[in-house]
N, C-alpha and C positions, 0 to 999 in steps of 0.2 A: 487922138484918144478915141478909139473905136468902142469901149464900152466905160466909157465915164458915165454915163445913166446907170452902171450896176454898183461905181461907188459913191454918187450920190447917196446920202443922206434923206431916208421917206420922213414930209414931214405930212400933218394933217390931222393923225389920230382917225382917219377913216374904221379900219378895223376897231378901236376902242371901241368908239361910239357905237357899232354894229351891236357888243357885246353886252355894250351896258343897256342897250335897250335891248335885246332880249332877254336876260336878267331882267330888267322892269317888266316886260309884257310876262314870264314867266313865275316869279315872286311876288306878283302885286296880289292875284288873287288869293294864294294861299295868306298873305299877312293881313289882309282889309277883306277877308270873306264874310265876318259878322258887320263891314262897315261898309256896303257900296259904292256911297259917295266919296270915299278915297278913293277905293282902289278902280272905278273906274276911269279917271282922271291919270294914274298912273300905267292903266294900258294904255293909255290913249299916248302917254308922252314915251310909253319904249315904243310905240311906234316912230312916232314925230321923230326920235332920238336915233333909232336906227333905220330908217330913212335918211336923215342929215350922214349920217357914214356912211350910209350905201352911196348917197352921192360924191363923196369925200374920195372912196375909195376908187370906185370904178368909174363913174360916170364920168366926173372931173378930168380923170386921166383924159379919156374916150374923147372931151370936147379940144381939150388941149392941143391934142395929136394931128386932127384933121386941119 
């Protein structure tokens, strides 16, 4: 089977996480803008969160491979 890696099954949610921490770092401010101390906590974690998917997605691959 010369491309059984194309019907493999992705798992990990890499891409999710990507989205849902940009949604946080992008919505935080508009919803907690009369409240700083939420919403800066909530940039800080769609960082943290799409970080964790960026590593998910591609980097994981990339250490895997070599």
């Amino acid at each position: 089977m010369a491309h059984n890696e194309h019907n493999r099954q992705k798992t990990g949610g890499g891409f999710f996480l990507i989205i849902l921490g940009a949604f946080l770092f992008v919505i935080a401010p508009m919803w907690f803008s009369q409240e700083p101390e939420k919403g800066l906590p909530l940039i800080a974690l769609g960082f943290v969160v799409g970080g964790v998917g960026f590593y998910i997605r591609f980097l994981r691959k990339k250490k895997n491979s070599s």
